[in-house]
N, C-alpha and C positions, 0 to 999 in steps of 0.2 A: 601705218594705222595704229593709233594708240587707243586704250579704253582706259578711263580712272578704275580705280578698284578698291573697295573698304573692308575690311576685318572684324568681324565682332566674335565676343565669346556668349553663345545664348545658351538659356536656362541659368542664368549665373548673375550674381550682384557685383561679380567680385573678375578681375584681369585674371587668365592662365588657368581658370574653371569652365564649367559647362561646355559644351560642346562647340568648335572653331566653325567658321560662317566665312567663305568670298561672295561678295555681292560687286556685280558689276550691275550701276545706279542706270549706263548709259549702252544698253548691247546691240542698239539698231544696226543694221546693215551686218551684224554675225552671225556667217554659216553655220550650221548645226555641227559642223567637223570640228570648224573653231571652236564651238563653245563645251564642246566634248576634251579639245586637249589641253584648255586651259584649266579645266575640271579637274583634270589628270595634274598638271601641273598644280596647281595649287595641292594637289592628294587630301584637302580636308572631306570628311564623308558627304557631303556636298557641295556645292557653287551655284547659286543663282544669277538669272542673266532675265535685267529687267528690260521690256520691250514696253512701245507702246500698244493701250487696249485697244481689240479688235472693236470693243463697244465703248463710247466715249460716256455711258456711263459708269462704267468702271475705272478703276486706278490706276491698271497696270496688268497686261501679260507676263508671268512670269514663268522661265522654263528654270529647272530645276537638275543638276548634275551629275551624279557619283563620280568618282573617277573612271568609272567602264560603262555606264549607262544615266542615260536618261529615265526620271523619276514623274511619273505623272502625278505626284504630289508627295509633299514629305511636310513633318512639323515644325523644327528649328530653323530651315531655310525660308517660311513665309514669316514665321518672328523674326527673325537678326532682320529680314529683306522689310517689313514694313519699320522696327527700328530706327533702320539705317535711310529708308525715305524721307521719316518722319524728320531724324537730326540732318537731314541735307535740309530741309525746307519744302520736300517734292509733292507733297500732300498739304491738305489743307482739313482739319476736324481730326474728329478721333474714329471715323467708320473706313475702312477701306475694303474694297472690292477687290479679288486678284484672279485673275483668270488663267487657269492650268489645264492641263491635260488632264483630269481627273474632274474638273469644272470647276464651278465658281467657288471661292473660298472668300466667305466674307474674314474680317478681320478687327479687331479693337484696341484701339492705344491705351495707354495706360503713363497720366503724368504724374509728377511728384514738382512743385514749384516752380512750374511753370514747362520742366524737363520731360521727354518721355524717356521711359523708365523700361515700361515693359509691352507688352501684347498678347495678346488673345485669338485661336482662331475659333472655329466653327469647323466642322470636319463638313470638306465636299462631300458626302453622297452620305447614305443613311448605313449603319452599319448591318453587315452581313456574315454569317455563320455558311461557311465552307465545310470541307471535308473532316471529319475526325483523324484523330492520325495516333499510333499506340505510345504510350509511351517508352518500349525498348527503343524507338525508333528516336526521339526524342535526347534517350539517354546515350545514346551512340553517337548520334551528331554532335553532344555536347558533355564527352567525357565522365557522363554520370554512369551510376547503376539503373536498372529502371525501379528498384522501390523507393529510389532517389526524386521522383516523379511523380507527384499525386493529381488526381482529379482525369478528367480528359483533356487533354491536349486537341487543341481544333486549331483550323487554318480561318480565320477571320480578317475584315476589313472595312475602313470607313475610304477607300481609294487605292489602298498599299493591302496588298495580301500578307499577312506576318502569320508562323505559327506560336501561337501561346499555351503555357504549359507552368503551372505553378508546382514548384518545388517545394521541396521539405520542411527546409529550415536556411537559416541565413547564411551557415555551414557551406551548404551545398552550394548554393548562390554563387561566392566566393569561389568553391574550387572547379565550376565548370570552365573548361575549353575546350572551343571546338574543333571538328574532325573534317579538315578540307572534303576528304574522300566521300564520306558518308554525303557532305551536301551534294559532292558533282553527281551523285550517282540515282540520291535518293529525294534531295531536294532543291530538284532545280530553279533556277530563274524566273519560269513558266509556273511553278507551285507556289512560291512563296520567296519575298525577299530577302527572310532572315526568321529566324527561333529569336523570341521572344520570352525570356524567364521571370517569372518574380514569385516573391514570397512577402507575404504580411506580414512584417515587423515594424514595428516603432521606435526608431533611431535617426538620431541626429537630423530633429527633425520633419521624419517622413512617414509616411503611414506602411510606405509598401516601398523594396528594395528592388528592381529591377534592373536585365543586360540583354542585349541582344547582339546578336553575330550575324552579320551577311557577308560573308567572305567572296560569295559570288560575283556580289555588287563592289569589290573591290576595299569592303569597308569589314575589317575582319571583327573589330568592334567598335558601337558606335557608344560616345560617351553620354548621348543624349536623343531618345528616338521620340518626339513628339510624333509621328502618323502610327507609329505601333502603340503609344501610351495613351492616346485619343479613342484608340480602338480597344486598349484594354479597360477602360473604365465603362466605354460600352458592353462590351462582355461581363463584366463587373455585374454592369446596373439589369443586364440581362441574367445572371444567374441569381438575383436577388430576389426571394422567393415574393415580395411585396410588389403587389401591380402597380403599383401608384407612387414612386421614390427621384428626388432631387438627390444622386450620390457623387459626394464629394472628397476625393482625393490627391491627399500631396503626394508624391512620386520621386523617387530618388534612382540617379540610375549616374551611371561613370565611376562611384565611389570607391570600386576594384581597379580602377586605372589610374586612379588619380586626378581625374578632370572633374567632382561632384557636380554634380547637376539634379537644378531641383524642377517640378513639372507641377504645376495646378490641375490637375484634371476633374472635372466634373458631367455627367448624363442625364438628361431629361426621360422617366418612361413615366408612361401612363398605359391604363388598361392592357398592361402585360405587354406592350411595347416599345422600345428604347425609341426614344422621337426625336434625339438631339446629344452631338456630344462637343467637347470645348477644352483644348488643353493652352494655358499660355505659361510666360514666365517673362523673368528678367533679362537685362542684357547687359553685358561692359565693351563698348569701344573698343576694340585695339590697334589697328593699322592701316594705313592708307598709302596708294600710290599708283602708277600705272604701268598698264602691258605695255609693252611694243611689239607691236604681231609684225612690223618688218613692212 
């Protein structure tokens, strides 16, 4: 049994940036074991596996992979994955539907000359404010001091639980890494995917520098987290002391690894609550070919 398989780098204009994308266009008839070790095999911090939709008004089922778990929704993996539909030919307009474990995720093309270029999603479910959490706790998992840590740190989500924590300065940014132990012990699976950092600065660029770490999820860091960055502008547009605001942010995250990546984010609130959030970006092609599962 073979499947074809495509390669993109998303959040990125540019090959060998933003974050690495497997997209298999054609996954019918694959068990969830298979599509668990080819996840693993490819080791990118995701792989998506498009299925046909359960509802024929929609586009596409798509499940969603880490290397060690299945994702009921992520951000990069439905941009590279509608992309990579779009340049096969597998869609038709610029609106598509995708259907995940976390529900529906609409989604938007973006051409330039006739080319898609880029996408847009729409976060499935509406965002939500979880547990506080201190910041020593924060600075522990991720090599900081805690006066390294400002604000409150909360466990939030628009599908993906992350916890968020804005740091100091750009300084600090830079020199966190994290502390296996502290997650197995303190932040598990079941709490949150991954710490979530950023700090407001404007460079090369971006308005705001962010990193995240889910070492649990197999993904020690990822160079680009659209479902945490979707949910931090929600958070954003929620701490904004104005009831009534369209807030709109570029987002920079990989830049410590080497992979930049850049992220649109924007939130809709009205009367003091966030009604809508939307993170997309670009995308470059990179590689094609197929499995042989034998």
């Amino acid at each position: 049994m073979k499947r074809a398989f495509v390669t993109v780098d998303v959040f990125t204009d540019r090959k060998f940036g933003g974050n690495p994308l497997a997209v298999l266009p054609d996954a019918a008839g694959l068990t969830t074991e298979q599509m668990q070790a080819i996840a693993a095999e490819f080791n990118y911090a995701e792989t998506t596996f498009v299925l046909p939709p359960k509802d024929p008004k929609h586009t596409a089922e798509v499940r969603i992979f880490t290397p060690k778990a299945e994702m009921p929704f992520a951000g990069h993996p439905n941009v590279g994955t509608a992309f990579v539909l779009a340049r096969l030919g597998k869609v038709t307009g610029d609106k598509l539907v995708f259907e995940e474990k976390a529900g529906l995720v609409p989604m938007e093309l973006t051409r330039e000359g006739g080319a898609v270029v880029a996408a847009r999603l729409a976060a499935p479910q509406p965002m939500t404010l979880g547990e506080e959490v201190s910041p020593a706790l924060v600075a522990e998992a991720t090599g900081l001091k805690a006066g390294d840590v400002v604000g409150q740190p909360v466990i939030a989500s628009t599908g993906n639980n992350f916890l968020f924590a804005e740091v100091a300065s750009r300084a600090v940014l830079k020199s966190t890494l994290y502390n296996l132990d502290v997650f197995k012990r303190q932040l598990p699976m079941t709490r949150t995917v991954g710490v979530h950092l950023y700090v407001a600065v404007k460079e090369d660029g971006v308005e705001i520098q962010s990193r995240m770490f889910a070492p649990l999820f197999g993904v020690p860091e990822d160079p680009a987290t659209g479902s945490a960055n979707i949910t931090l502008i929600g958070l954003l547009a929620h701490l904004d002391p104005r009831p009534d605001v369209v807030l709109t942010k570029t987002i920079g995250q990989g830049f410590d690894m080497g992979r930049p990546s850049i992220l649109e984010a924007s939130a809709e609130k009205k009367a003091g609550n966030v009604t809508a959030t939307y993170i997309g970006g670009k995308c470059a092609p990179m590689m094609s070919g197929t499995i042989d599962l034998g």
